[in-house]
Structures are given as C-alpha cells and as structure tokens.
C-alpha positions in Angstrom: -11.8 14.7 -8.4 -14.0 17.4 -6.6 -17.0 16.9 -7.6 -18.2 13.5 -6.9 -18.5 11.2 -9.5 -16.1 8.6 -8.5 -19.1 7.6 -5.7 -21.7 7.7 -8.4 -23.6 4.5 -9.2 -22.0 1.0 -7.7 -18.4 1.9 -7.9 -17.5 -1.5 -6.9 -18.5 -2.8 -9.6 -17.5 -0.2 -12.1 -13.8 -0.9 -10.1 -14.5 -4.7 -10.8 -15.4 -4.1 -14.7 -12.4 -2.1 -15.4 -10.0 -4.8 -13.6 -11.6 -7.2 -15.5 -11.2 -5.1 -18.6 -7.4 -4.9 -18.4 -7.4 -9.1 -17.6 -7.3 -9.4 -14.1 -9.2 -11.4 -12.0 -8.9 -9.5 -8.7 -8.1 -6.0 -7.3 -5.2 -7.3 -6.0 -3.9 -9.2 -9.1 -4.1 -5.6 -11.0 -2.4 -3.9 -8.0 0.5 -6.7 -7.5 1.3 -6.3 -11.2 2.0 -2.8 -10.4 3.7 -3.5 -6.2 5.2 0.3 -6.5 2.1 1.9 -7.6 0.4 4.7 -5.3 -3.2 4.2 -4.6 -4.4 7.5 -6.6 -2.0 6.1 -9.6 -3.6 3.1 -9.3 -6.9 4.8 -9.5 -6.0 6.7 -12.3 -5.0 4.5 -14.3 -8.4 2.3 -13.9 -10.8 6.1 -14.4 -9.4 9.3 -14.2 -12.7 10.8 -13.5 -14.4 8.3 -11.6 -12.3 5.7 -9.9 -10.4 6.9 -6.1 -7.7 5.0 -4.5 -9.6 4.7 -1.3 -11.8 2.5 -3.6 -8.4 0.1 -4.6 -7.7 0.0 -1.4 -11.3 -0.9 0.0 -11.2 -3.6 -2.7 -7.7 -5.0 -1.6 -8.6 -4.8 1.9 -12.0 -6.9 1.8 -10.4 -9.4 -0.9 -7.2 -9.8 1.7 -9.3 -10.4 4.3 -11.6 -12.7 2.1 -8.2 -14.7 1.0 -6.6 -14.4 4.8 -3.9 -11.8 3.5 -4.1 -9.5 5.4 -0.9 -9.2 6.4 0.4 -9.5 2.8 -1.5 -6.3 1.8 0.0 -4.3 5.2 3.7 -5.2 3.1 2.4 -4.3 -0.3 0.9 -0.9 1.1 4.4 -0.2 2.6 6.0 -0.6 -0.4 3.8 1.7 -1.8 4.0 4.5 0.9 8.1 4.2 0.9 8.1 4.3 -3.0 6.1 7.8 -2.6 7.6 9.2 -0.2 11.2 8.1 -0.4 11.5 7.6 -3.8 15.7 7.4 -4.0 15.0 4.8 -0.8 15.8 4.7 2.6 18.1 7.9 3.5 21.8 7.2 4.6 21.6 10.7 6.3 18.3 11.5 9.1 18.0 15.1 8.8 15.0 16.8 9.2 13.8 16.1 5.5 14.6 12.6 5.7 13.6 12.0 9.1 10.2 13.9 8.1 9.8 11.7 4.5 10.5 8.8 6.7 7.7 9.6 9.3 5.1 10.5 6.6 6.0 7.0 5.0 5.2 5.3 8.0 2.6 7.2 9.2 0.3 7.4 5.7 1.4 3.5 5.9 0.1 2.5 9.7 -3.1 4.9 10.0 -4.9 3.1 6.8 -4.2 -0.8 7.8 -7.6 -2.7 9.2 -7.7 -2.6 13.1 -5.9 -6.0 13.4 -3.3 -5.1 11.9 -2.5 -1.8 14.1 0.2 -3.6 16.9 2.1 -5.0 13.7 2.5 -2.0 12.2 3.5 -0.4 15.4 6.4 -3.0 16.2 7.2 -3.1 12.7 7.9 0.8 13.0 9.8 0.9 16.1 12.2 -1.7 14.5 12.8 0.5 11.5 13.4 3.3 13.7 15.6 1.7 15.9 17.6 -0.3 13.1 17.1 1.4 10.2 17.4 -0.7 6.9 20.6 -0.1 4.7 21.1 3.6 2.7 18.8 3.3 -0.4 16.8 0.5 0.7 14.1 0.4 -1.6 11.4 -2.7 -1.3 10.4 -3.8 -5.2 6.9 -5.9 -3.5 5.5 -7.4 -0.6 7.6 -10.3 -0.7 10.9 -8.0 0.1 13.0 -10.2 2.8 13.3 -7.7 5.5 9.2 -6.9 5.2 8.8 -10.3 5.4 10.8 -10.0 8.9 8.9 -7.2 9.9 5.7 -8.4 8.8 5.5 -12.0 8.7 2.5 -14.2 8.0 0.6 -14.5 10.4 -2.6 -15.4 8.7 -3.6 -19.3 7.8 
C-alpha cells in the first residue's frame, strides 16, 4: 500500500464502518474473533487498498484503554507476534534461527505496547528468556494461562 490511500479521508471511521459491516461492535470484538491474526491480515481482510494494521492497532489500543484493557491487548498482541514469527511454536532447540524468530517475536511485540505498558513487557521477556515455555508452545488468545502469568491484570 504505497501510495497513500489507506490515510485518505477519516480512516477511523471507514475502520469503524467496515467492523460494523462484518457485525461487530468494536475493533477489538473483530480482532478477538480472529486472536492469531497479524495486524496487516487483519487490515486486509477489512480493505486491501485502504485499511493498515497500524490503524487496527490504533483502534485496539484507544478502545483498551477506553475499557481499562490495556493489559489484555499487550497478551493478544503477543499471541499475534508469536503466531508470525514462530508459527510451529516455541522452539525445543535455540539456535541461531530460533533464537533470532524468538527475538523478533518479542521485540515487534514490546516496541508497539503504549508507554505504560513498557516494564511489563520487559519482565515479561526476561521470564521467557530465562524459563522458556515448553517446545511448541503456541498461545490460541490472550486468555492463554502462562500470558496470564506473565501479564496479569492489572487494570480495574
């Protein structure tokens, strides 16, 4: 999408309308219903031509914050990340592929979450580097048991 047109016009509400068009209430609702989704896929799937996953993920970060979620989405936006870039799950073996899969993961993951949500993400790193989840560990949503360890609500 080089030349532009996804920023054309209010492209929140053309992100709103096409939500709303395939019967959800929320940019969230349509993301959940899809928790292994990339952001661009997500995009994609709402306007080839005129929709960008920065603009999901805008959307899910101001309704999270709106709803007190935040904290939910940083989990959901893992899931995502692993699912991309370690799509057969976490690796039983760290050699350099893995251990470089496994970095991008983490690293496309912590350098997008809002501000308040950095010294999570960094803890929440540092524990999965340091006790790395079982071979093939593959999270199907936010509400995975070990995320929920790693992350948990904090928010009321």
């Amino acid at each position: 999408m080089t030349d532009g047109r996804s920023w054309r016009g209010n492209w929140k509400a053309r992100v709103a309308e096409r939500v709303r068009e395939r019967g959800y209430d929320s940019v969230t609702a349509f993301a959940e219903a899809r928790p292994t989704a990339t952001l661009v896929a997500l995009a994609e799937e709402l306007g080839p031509d005129d929709v960008a996953g920065v603009q999901i993920y805008d959307g899910l970060v101001e309704e999270a914050v709106r709803s007190h979620q935040v904290t939910r989405l940083a989990r959901g936006q893992l899931v995502r990340e692993l699912w991309d870039c370690l799509p057969d799950g976490w690796p039983a073996v760290m050699d350099d592929d893995n251990r470089f899969n496994v970095a991008k993961a983490l690293a496309m993951w912590s350098e997008v979450l809002p501000d308040t949500h950095r010294e999570q993400a960094v803890r929440a790193k540092d524990v999965l580097r340091a006790n790395p989840p079982p071979a093939g560990w593959l999270p199907l949503g936010p509400d995975d048991e070990l995320l929920r360890m790693l992350l948990p609500d904090e928010e009321a």
